[in-house]
C-alpha positions in Angstrom: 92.6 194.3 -0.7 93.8 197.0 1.3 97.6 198.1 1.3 98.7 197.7 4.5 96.9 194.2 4.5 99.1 193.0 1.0 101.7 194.8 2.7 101.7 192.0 6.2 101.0 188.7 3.6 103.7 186.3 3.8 103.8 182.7 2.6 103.3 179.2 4.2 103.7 177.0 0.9 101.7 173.9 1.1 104.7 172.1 -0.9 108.0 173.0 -1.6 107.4 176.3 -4.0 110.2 174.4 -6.7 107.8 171.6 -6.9 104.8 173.9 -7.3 106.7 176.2 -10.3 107.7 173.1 -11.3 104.3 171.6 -11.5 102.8 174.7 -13.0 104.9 175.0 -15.6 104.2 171.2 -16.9 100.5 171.8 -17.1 100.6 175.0 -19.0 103.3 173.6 -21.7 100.5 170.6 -21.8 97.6 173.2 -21.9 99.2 174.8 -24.5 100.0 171.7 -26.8 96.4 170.7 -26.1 94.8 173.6 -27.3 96.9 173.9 -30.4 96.0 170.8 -31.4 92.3 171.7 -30.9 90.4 172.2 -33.9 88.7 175.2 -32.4 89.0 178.8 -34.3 91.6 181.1 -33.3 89.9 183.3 -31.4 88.2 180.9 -29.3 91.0 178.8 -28.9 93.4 181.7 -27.1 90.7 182.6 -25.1 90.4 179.3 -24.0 93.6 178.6 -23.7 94.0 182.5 -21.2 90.9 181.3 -18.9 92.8 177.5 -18.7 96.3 179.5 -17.9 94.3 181.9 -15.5 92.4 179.3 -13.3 96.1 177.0 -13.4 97.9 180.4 -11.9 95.2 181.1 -9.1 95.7 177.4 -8.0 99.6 177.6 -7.9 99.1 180.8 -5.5 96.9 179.1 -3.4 99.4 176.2 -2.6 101.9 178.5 -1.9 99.6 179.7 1.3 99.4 183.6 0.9 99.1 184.4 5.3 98.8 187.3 7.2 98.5 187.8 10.8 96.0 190.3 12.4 97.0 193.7 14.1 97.3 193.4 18.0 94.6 195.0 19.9 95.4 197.0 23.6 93.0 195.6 26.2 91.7 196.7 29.8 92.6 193.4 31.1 92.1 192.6 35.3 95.3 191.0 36.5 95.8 187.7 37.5 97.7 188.1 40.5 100.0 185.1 42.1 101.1 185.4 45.7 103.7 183.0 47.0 104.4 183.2 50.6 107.8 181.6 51.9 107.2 179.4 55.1 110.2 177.8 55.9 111.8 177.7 59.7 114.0 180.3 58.2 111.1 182.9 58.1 111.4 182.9 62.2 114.3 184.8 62.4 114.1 187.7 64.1 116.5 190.2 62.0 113.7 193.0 61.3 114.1 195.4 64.1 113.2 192.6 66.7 110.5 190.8 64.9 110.9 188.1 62.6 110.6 188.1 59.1 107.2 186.1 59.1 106.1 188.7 61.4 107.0 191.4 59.3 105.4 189.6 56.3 102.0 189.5 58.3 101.4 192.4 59.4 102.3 194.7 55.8 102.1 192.5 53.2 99.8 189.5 53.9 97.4 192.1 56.5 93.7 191.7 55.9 93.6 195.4 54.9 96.2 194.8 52.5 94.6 191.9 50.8 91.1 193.2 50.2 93.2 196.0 48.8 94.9 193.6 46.2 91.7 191.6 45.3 89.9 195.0 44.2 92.2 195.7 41.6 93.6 191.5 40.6 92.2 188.3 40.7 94.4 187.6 43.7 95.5 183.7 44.4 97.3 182.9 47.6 99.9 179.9 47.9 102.3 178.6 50.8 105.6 177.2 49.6 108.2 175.8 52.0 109.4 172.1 51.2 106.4 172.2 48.4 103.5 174.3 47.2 100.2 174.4 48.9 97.1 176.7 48.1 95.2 178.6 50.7 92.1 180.6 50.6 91.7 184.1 51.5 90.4 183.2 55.2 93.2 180.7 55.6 95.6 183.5 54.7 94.2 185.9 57.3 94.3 183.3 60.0 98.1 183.0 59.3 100.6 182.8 62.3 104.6 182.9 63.0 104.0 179.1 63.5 103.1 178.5 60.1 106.8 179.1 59.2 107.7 175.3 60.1 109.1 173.9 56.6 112.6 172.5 56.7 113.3 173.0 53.6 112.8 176.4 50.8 111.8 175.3 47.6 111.6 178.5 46.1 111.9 178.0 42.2 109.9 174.9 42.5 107.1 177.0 44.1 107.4 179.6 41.0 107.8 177.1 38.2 104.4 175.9 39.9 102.8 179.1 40.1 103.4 179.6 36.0 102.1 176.0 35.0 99.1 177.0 36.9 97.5 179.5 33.7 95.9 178.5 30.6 96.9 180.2 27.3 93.9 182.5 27.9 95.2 183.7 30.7 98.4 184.5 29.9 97.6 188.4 29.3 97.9 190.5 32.3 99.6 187.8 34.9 101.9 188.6 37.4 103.6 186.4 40.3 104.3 188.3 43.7 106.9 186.6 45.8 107.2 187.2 49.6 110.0 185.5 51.0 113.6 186.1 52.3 115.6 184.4 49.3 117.0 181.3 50.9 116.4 178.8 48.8 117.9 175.3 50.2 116.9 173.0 47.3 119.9 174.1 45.3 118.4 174.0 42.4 119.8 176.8 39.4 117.0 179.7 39.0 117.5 180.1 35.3 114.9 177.4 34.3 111.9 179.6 36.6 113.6 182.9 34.6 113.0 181.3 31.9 109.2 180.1 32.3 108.2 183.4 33.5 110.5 184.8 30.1 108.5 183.1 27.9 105.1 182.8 28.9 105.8 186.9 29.5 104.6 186.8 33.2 107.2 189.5 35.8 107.7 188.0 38.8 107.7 190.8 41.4 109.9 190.5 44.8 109.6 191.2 48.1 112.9 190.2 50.2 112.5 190.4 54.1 115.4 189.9 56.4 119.6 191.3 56.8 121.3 189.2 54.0 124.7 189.4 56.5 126.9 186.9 55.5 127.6 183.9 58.1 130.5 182.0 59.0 129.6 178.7 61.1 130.5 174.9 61.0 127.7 172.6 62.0 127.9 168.8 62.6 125.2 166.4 62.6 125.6 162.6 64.0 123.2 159.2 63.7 124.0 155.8 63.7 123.9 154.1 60.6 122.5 150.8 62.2 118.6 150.5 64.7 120.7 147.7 66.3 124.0 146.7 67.1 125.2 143.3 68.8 128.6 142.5 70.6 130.9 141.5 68.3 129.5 143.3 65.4 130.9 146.2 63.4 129.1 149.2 63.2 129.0 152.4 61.6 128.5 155.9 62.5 127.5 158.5 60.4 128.8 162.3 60.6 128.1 165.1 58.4 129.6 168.7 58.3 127.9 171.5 57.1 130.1 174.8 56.4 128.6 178.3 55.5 130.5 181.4 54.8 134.0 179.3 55.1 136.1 177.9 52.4 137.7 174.9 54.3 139.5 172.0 52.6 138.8 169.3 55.4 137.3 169.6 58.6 138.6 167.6 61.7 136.3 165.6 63.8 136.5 164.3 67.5 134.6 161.7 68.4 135.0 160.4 72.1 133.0 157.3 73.7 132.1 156.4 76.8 130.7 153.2 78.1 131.3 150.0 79.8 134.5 149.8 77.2 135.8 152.7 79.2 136.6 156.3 77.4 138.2 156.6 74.1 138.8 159.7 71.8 139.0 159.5 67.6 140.1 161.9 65.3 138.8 161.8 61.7 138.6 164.1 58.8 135.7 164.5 56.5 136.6 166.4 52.9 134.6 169.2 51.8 136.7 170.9 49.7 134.6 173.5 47.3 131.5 172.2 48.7 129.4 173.2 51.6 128.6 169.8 52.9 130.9 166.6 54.3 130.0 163.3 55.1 131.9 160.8 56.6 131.2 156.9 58.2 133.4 156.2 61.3 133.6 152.8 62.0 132.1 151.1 65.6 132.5 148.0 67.3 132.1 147.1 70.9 132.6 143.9 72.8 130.4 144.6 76.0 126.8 145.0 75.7 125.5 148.4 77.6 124.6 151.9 76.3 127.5 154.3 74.9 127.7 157.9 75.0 128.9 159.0 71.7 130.0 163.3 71.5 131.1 164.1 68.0 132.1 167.8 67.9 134.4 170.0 65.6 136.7 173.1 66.4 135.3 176.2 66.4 136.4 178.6 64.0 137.4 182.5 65.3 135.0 184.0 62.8 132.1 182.0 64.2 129.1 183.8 66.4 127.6 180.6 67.4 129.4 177.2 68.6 125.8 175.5 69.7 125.9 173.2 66.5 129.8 172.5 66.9 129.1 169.1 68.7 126.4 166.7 69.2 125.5 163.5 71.9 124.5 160.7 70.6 124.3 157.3 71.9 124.3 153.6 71.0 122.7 150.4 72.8 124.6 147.0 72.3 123.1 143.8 72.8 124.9 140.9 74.6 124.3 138.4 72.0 122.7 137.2 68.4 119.2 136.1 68.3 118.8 132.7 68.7 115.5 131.4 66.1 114.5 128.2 65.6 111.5 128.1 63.0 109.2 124.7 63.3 107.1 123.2 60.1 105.6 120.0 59.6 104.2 121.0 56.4 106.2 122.9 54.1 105.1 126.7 52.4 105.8 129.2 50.7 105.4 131.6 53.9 107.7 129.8 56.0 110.5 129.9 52.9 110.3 133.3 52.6 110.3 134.2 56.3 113.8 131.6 56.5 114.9 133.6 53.3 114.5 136.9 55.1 115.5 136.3 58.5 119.4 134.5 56.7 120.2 137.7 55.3 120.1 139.2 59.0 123.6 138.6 60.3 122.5 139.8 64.0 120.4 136.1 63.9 121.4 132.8 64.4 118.6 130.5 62.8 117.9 127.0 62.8 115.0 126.0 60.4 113.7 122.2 61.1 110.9 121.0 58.6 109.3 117.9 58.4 109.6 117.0 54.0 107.9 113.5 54.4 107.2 110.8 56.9 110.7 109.5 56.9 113.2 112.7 56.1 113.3 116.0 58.3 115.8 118.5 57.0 117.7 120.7 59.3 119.0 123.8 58.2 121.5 126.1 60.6 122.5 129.8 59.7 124.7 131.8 61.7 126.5 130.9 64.8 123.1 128.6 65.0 125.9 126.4 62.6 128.3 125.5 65.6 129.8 121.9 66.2 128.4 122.1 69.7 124.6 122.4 68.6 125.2 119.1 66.1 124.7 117.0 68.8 121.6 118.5 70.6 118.5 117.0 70.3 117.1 120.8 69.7 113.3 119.5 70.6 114.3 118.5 74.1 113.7 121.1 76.9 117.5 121.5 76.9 117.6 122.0 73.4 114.5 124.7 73.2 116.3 126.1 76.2 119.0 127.7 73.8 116.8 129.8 71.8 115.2 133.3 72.4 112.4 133.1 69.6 110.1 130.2 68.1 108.6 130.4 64.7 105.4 128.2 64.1 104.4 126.9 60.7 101.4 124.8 60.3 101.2 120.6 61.0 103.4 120.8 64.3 102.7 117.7 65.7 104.3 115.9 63.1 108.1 117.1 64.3 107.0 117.7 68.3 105.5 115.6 71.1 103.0 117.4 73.9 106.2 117.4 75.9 108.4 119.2 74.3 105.5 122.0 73.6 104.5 122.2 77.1 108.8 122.7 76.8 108.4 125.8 74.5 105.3 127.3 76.2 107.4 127.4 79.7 110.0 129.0 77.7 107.6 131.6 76.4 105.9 132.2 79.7 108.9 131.8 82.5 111.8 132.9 80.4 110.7 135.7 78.4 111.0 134.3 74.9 109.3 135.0 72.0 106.6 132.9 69.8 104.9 133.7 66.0 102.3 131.7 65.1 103.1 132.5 61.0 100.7 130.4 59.9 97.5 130.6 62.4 97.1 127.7 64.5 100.3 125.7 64.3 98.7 122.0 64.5 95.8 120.5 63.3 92.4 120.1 65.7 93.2 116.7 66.5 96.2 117.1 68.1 94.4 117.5 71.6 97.3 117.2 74.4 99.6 119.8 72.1 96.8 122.3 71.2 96.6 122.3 74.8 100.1 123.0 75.7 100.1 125.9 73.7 96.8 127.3 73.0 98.0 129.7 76.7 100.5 131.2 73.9 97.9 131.7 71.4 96.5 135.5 71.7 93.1 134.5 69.7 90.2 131.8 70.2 90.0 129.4 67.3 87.0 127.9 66.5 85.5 124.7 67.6 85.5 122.1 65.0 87.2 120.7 62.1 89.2 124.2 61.5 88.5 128.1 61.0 86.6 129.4 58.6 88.5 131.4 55.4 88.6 134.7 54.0 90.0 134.3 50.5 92.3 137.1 49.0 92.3 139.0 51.6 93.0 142.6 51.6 95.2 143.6 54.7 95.3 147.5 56.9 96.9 148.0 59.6 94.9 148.7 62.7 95.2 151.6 64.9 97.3 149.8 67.5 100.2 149.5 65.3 101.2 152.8 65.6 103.2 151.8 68.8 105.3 148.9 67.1 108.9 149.8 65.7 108.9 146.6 63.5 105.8 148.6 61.7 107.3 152.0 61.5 108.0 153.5 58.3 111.3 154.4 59.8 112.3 150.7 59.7 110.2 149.3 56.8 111.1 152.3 54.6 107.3 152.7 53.7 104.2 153.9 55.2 102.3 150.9 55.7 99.1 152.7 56.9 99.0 154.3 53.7 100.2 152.5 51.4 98.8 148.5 52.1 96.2 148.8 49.8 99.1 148.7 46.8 100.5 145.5 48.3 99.3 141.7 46.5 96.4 140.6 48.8 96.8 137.2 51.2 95.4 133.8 49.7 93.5 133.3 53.1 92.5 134.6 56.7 91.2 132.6 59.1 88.2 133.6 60.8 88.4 133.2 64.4 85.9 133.4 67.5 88.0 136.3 69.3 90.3 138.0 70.3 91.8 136.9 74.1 92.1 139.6 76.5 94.7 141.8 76.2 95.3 141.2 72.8 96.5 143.8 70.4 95.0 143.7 67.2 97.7 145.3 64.7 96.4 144.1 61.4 92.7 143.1 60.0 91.6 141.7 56.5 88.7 142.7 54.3 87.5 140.8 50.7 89.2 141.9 47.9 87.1 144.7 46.1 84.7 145.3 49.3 85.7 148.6 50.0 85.3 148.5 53.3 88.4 150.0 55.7 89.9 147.0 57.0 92.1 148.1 59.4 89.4 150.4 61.6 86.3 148.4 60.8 85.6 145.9 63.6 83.7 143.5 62.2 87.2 142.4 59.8 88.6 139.3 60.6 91.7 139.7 62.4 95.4 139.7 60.6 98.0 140.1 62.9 98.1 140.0 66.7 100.1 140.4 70.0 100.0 139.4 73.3 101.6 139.2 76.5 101.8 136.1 77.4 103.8 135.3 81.3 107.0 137.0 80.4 107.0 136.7 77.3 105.2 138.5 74.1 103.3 135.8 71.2 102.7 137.1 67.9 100.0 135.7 65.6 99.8 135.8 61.4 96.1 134.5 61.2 96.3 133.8 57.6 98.7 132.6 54.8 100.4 134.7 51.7 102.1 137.2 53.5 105.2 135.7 51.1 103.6 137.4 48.4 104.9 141.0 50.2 108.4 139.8 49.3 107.8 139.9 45.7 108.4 143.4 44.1 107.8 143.8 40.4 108.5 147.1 38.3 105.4 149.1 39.6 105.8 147.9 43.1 110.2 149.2 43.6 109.1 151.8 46.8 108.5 148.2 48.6 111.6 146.5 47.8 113.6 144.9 51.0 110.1 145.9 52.8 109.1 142.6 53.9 112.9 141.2 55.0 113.0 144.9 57.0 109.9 143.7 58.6 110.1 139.9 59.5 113.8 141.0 60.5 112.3 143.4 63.2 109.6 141.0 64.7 112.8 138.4 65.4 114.1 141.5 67.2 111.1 143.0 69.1 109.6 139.2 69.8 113.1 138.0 70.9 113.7 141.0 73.6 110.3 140.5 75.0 108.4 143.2 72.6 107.2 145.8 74.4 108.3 144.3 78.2 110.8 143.1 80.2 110.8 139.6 81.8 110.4 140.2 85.6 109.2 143.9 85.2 105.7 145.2 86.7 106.1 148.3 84.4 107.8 149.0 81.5 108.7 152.1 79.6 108.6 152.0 76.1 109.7 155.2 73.2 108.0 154.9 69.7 111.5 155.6 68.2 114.9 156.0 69.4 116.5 158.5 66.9 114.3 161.4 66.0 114.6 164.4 63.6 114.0 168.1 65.7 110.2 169.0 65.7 109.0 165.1 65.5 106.2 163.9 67.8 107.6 161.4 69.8 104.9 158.9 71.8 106.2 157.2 75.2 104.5 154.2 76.2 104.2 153.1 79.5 103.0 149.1 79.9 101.8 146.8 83.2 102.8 143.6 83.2 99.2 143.4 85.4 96.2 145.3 86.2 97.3 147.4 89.4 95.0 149.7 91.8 97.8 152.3 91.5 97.9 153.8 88.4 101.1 155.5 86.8 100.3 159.0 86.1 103.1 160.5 84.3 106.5 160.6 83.2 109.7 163.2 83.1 111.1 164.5 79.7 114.7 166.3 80.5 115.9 168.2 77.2 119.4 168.7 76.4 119.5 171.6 77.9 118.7 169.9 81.2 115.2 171.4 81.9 113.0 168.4 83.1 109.3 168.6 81.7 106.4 166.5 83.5 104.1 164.8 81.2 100.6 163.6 82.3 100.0 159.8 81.0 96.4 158.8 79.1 95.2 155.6 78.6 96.3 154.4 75.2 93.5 153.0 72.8 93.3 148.9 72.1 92.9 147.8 68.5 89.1 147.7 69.5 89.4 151.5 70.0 88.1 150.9 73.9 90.4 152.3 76.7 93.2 150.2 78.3 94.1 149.8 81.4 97.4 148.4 81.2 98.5 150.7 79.0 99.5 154.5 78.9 100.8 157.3 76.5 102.3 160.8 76.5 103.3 162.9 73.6 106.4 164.9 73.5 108.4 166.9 70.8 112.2 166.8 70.2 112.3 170.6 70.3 116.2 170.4 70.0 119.1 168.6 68.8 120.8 166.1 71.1 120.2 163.5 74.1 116.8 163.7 75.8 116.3 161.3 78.8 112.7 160.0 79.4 112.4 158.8 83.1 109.5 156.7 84.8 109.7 156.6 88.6 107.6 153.8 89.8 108.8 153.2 93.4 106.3 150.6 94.4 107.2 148.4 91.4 109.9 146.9 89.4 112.3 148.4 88.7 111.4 151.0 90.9 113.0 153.6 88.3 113.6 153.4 84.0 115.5 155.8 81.9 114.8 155.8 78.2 116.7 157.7 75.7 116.2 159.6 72.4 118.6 161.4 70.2 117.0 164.3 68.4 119.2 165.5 65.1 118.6 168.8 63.5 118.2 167.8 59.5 117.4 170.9 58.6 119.2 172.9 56.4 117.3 176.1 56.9 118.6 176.3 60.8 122.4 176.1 59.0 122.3 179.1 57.2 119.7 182.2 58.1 121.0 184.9 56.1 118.2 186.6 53.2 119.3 186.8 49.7 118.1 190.1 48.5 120.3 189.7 45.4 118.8 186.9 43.9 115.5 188.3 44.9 116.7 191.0 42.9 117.8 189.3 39.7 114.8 187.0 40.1 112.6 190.5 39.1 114.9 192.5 36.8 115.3 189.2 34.4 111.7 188.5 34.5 110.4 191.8 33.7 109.3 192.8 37.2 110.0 194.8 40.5 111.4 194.8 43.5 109.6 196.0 46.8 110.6 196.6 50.2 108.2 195.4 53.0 107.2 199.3 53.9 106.0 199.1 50.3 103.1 197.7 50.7 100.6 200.2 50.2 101.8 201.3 46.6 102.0 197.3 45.2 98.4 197.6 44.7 98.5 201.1 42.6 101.1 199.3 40.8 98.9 196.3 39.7 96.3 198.8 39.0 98.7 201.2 36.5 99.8 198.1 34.9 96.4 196.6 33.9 96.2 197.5 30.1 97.7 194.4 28.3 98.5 193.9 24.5 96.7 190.9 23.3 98.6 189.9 20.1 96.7 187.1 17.6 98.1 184.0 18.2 97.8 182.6 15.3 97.9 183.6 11.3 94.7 183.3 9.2 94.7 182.3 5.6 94.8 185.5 3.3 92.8 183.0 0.7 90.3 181.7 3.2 87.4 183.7 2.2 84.2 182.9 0.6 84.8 185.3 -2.3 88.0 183.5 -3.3 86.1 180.6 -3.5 83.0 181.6 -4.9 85.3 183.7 -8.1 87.6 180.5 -8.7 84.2 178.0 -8.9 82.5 180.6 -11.3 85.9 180.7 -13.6 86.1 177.1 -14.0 82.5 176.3 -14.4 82.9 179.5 -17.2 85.6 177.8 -18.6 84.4 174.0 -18.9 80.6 175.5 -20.7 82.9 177.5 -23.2 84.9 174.5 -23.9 81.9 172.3 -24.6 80.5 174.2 -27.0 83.5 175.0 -28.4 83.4 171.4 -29.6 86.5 171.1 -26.9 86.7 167.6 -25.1 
C-alpha cells in the first residue's frame, strides 16, 4: 500500500478497542494452551500455533476499522445561481436619483440583456420574496413592473433560508445566492440563523443593496375599533398603536377627540414604548345615543420629523339604539336549535327568548338578556302584541304545535310591514298538514317546497358557499375568522338537505350541498340542492337553512382549532344582518350597501347598490371621496345572482382604499328614497414597510462578508456575470470515508489463510 495512503488511515473501531485487545488476548492465551496440549510434533505444532496467532491478529485489526478518506478532486463545475428579488411596497421609493429602487433594479440588474448574460455562464433560478417566497420563470421576470413591488411586509431571511433548503447534497458544489433588495427586513427576525445555513452548506450569498439608508425620525399612529358593532349602553374599546422610528421615546401621548350626537369631547392617553419601536394601547368607549361618531386620534409631532401625514388618523364608530330583540320558536326539539340558543347567549348585544314545545303538556321558556325583564313575564309573547316586541324570529321545525294561523299571519306582518327578520333553521318550519299556517308564512319562505308528504333528502351533505356570498358580512372571513370559500370542505358534513322545487324570485342562493365523496363543486354547480338562502321579503329580509347539522360546525376537535368560535361568530352575525333588515332599509326604494366597513390600504372594497323593486330608471353609479377630498365617480354593473344570471335589482362597483383614513361613499338617487345615502369606510395603513423606508446597506453588507460572498452596487451589473464565471472551478471533497480493508484481496488472503490453516490441522491429527 502506498505511503501516503498508510499515511491518511485512521480508525473507526467496530467495538471499544479495550474490549477488542481484551478479546484478543483471551483467545491467544487459549490458542496457546490448546496447542500445547496437542499431541502434534514440535515443529508442526508452532507452526500451527503462528498461522492460528496470525489469522486471530488480522481479525482484531479488522474490528478496529482501518479508514481512509479519498483526496479531493478540483472540478469545472456550472454554477447554480439563486436570484432573490425584494418586492415589498418599500421597493417604490424613489431615493435613486429620481427613480425608485424597483426601477433601478429593473432596468441593471433584472434587464433582459442582463439575464441571458447570467444564464450563459449559471444555471440561473429567479424568485420574488416580499411577505413570502414565490418562483418565477425567466419570461415572468422580464415582464416585471414597479407595481409588482406591492408586499407589506419584507421577509428577507425567510426568503434566503428558503433559497438554501432548495439544493440537494449534489448540488451543493458551486452554488451561490444573489440578493437584490434594499435591506429592510420587517419580520424582525435575527439574521444569524440564514448566516449560518449559507456557513455550512458553504453557499456565499452575494448583495446588492439599492436605496439612501438615511436614518428617519417619525411617529406614526394607527386606530380601529376593537368591536364590528356597538349598542347604546355598551362599553367599547378602541384600539391605538404607535409606531416610532429613529426616536428613543419613553411614552408617547395621544389625543383622542369625538364628535357625535354626544357632543365633542377630547382624551389624553399615553401608550408605553419604552426601548421598543412599537405601542399599543385600548382606550375605552361608551356612548348613550345611537348615531355615527367621528373619532381623530393624532400624536405631537416631533421637531426632527420630515413628515406629520401619519401623526393622526379619522376613524369612526356607528351605535345602534338598542339590543336585538330574538325570539327562537321549536315545537320539536334539536340539536341545531340548542346550538344556535348556545351561540346567540354568549352575544351580550342580544336579548333572546327561546320558547320550545318539550311534550304535549310542558313548554319551557327560556329569557337571556334584557329579554329577562319583569315587564315581558306577563306577555303572552305569541300574541301580535307580544311578536310586536321583537326584531328577529328564529324557526325550528313542528311550529304549529306552539302557534295558531293567527299569530303566524302575526309574525309574517311583522316580517313584511315592519322590517323584521325571519330564519327558517330548520327548512320548512311546520309539517305539510298544517294548511292555514303554511299559508301564513310560506310569503316569508324564499324557496318552493315540494308538494306532498315532505322534501326529498340529501344525506351527509357536503356544503360550499355560492358565489353570491361574497356580498354578506356575516360570511366574511373578516367576521368568521376563516375563509369559508376555501376552507368548507374541512368542515363535518350536514346530516340532511332538503331537496326543494326552486328557488323564488329574487332569491339569493348563498350556500348549496353536494354528497359526500361526489366531487362535484357544490357551491358553483347548479344542479346542487340549495343550502342556505335569502330574500327580501316586504320590508323585511328571510333567511333559509334548508337542511339540518349545521350544529356539527360548532364542534372543534384538535385538527379542526383554525375554526374554533367560527360558528357562534357566524349565527351571531345573521341575528345582526337579519335584525337591521340585511342588506335594506324598511321604507327605502334604494339602498347602499359596503362589503366592509374597516379596510386595510390597498383592499378591494365592493359597494352594493339594492332596489327594493324593479324600476325603469336604473342607478348608474356612485361617488368615492378619498381622504384627501378628491371625489371619484364609479360606473355601477349589474351584480351576478347565485344562478350566475344578471340582476336587475342589484348593482356593484369596485374601489380601492388607496390611503389611510375616512372615505365617504355617496348614492344620489333623487327620484327615490332617500333621495341621498352616505356610506363610510375607514382605511388603516398596516403596513410596516410605509413606517420606515430607509435601505440597510450594512446588513446587506455583513449578510456577504459572513457568508463568504460580495457586495455589488447596482452600476455593477455588468461584471456580476464575469464574476460567476471566474469563480466556477469548485473543490469536490469525498463525502464520505471508505473502508481501508474493504477490498477483495483482503478477503480473498484471510479465506486462503484459514482454509491453509484448518487442512494443516487435520492432518496434523489436530481436532
Amino acid at each position: 500500500m502506498p505511503r501516503a495512503i498508510v499515511a491518511a488511515i485512521f480508525l473507526r473501531p467496530a467495538i471499544a478497542p479495550l474490549l477488542v485487545g481484551a478479546i484478543a488476548a483471551a483467545l491467544l492465551v487459549l490458542a496457546v494452551l490448546a496447542y500445547r496440549r496437542s499431541e502434534a510434533r514440535g515443529t508442526a505444532r508452532s507452526m500451527l500455533l503462528a498461522m492460528r496467532v496470525v489469522a486471530m491478529l488480522f481479525i482484531s485489526a479488522l474490528l478496529l476499522g482501518p479508514s481512509t478518506i479519498p483526496p479531493n478532486s478540483m472540478a469545472d463545475v456550472r454554477p447554480k445561481l439563486t436570484v432573490l428579488v425584494d418586492v415589498s411596497e418599500s421597493m417604490k421609493t424613489r431615493d435613486c436619483a429620481g427613480s425608485s429602487r424597483m426601477h433601478e433594479l429593473l432596468d441593471h440588474w433584472i434587464a433582459s440583456a442582463h439575464l441571458d448574460a447570467l444564464m450563459s455562464v449559471a444555471d440561473v433560478e429567479l424568485s420574488l420574496f416580499g411577505s413570502g417566497s414565490e418562483p418565477i420563470g425567466r419570461k415572468a421576470a422580464a415582464a416585471l413592473t414597479e407595481n409588482a413591488a406591492s408586499s407589506n411586509e419584507t421577509n428577507l431571511l425567510d426568503g434566503i433560508s428558503v433559497a438554501l433548503s432548495v439544493p440537494r447534497r449534489d448540488e451543493a458544489a458551486g452554488r451561490r445566492v444573489l440578493v437584490l433588495s434594499d435591506g429592510r427586513d420587517t419580520s424582525g427576525a435575527s439574521a444569524a440563523p440564514a448566516i449560518e445555513m449559507a456557513r455550512a452548506r458553504g453557499v456565499p450569498i452575494d448583495t446588492v443593496c439599492v436605496g439612501a439608508g438615511v436614518l428617519r425620525r417619525d411617529l406614526a399612529v394607527q386606530a380601529a375599533p376593537a368591536q364590528e358593532f356597538l349598542h347604546t349602553g355598551e362599553d367599547g374599546a378602541m384600539v391605538v398603536g404607535v409606531h416610532q422610528t429613529g426616536l428613543s421615546a419613553a411614552s408617547v401621548d395621544i389625543t383622542m377627540s369625538v364628535d357625535g350626537p354626544e357632543g365633542q369631547v377630547t382624551t389624553t392617553h399615553t401608550v408605553d414604548v419604552r426601548g421598543r419601536t412599537f405601542g399599543q394601547v385600548e382606550i375605552p368607549i361608551h356612548h348613550d345615543l345611537p348615531g355615527q361618531y367621528h373619532y381623530l386620534v393624532k400624536v405631537d409631532a416631533k421637531p426632527e420629523e420630515l413628515d406629520t401625514s401619519n401623526n393622526s388618523q379619522t376613524v369612526f364608530v356607528d351605535v345602534s339604539k338598542a339590543r336585538t330583540r330574538v325570539l327562537l320558536l321549536e315545537g320539536r326539539p334539536s340539536w341545531d336549535m340548542k346550538f344556535i340558543a348556545q351561540a346567540l347567549r354568549k352575544d351580550p348585544r342580544l336579548a333572546l327568548t327561546q320558547v320550545s314545545r318539550l311534550s304535549e303538556r310542558r313548554t319551557e321558556i327560556i329569557r337571556t338578556g334584557h329579554a329577562a325583564t319583569p315587564d315581558n313575564e306577563n306577555v303572552d309573547l305569541l300574541s301580535p302584541e307580544g311578536l310586536a316586541r321583537f326584531d328577529l324570529f328564529i324557526l325550528g321545525a313542528g311550529l304549529e304545535r306552539l302557534i295558531s294561523p293567527e299569530a303566524a299571519a302575526a309574525l309574517r306582518d311583522r316580517v313584511t310591514e315592519h322590517g323584521a327578520g325571519v330564519v327558517f333553521a330548520r327548512g320548512r318550519a311546520c309539517e305539510a298538514s298544517a294548511d292555514s299556517i303554511i299559508a301564513a308564512l310560506s310569503l316569508l319562505e324564499p324557496v318552493q317546497f315540494a308538494s306532498g308528504t315532505g322534501p326529498t333528502q340529501l344525506p351527509n351533505a357536503r356544503i360550499a358557499l355560492a358565489p353570491s356570498a361574497a356580498g354578506m358580512s356575516w360570511l366574511s372571513s373578516e367576521r368568521l375568522g376563516v375563509d369559508l370559500e376555501d376552507a368548507a370542505d374541512r368542515l363535518p358534513n350536514w346530516t340532511t338537505v332538503y331537496r326543494l322545487s326552486a328557488a323564488k324570485p329574487g332569491t339569493l342562493v348563498l350556500a348549496r350541498a353536494a354528497a359526500a365523496g361526489s366531487g362535484a363543486v357544490a357551491g358553483d354547480d347548479e344542479v346542487n340542492a340549495i343550502a342556505i338562502a335569502s330574500m327580501r321579503v316586504g320590508r323585511g329580509q328571510s333567511l333559509a337553512i334548508l337542511g339540518e347539522g349545521m350544529w356539527r360546525w360548532g364542534l372543534v376537535d384538535e385538527n379542526q382549532l383554525e375554526f374554533e368560535g367560527m360558528y357562534e361568530r357566524c349565527w351571531q352575525g345573521i341575528a345582526r344582518w337579519m335584525s337591521s333588515g340585511g342588506d335594506a332599509r324598511p321604507g327605502q326604494d334604494i339602498t347602499l350597501q359596503l362589503s366592509r366597513q374597516s379596510a386595510k390600504v390597498g383592499e378591494d372594497i365592493v359597494a352594493y347598490v339594492e332596489l327594493d323593486h324593479r324600476l325603469e330608471s336604473e342607478p348608474t353609479e356612485i361617488n368615492v371621496v378619498r381622504p384627501d377630498g378628491r371625489t371619484e365617480v364609479l360606473p355601477l354593473a349589474h351584480a351576478g345572482t347565485a344562478q350566475g344570471k344578471p340582476s336587475d335589482v342589484r348593482f356593484e362597483a369596485t374601489f380601492q382604499a388607496e390611503s389611510a383614513g375616512v372615505h365617504l361613499v355617496r348614492l344620489d338617487t333623487p327620484q327615490l328614497k332617500p333621495a341621498l345615502q352616505q356610506r363610510f369606510l375607514n382605511a388603516v395603513d398596516a403596513s410596516l414597510e410605509r413606517v420606515n423606508l430607509s435601505a440597510d446597506p450594512l446588513g446587506m453588507r455583513a449578510l456577504a462578508e459572513k457568508t463568504g460572498g460580495r457586495v455589488f452596487t447596482v452600476g455593477q451589473a455588468g461584471e456580476y456575470p464575469n464574476y460567476v464565471r471566474r469563480h466556477q472551478f469548485a473543490t469536490i471533497a469525498s463525502e464520505e470515508a471508505t473502508w481501508a480493508w474493504n477490498r477483495w484481496p483482503f478477503m480473498a488472503m484471510l479465506s486462503v489463510w484459514l482454509g491453509l490453516e484448518w487442512i494443516l490441522r487435520r492432518r496434523a491429527g489436530l481436532p
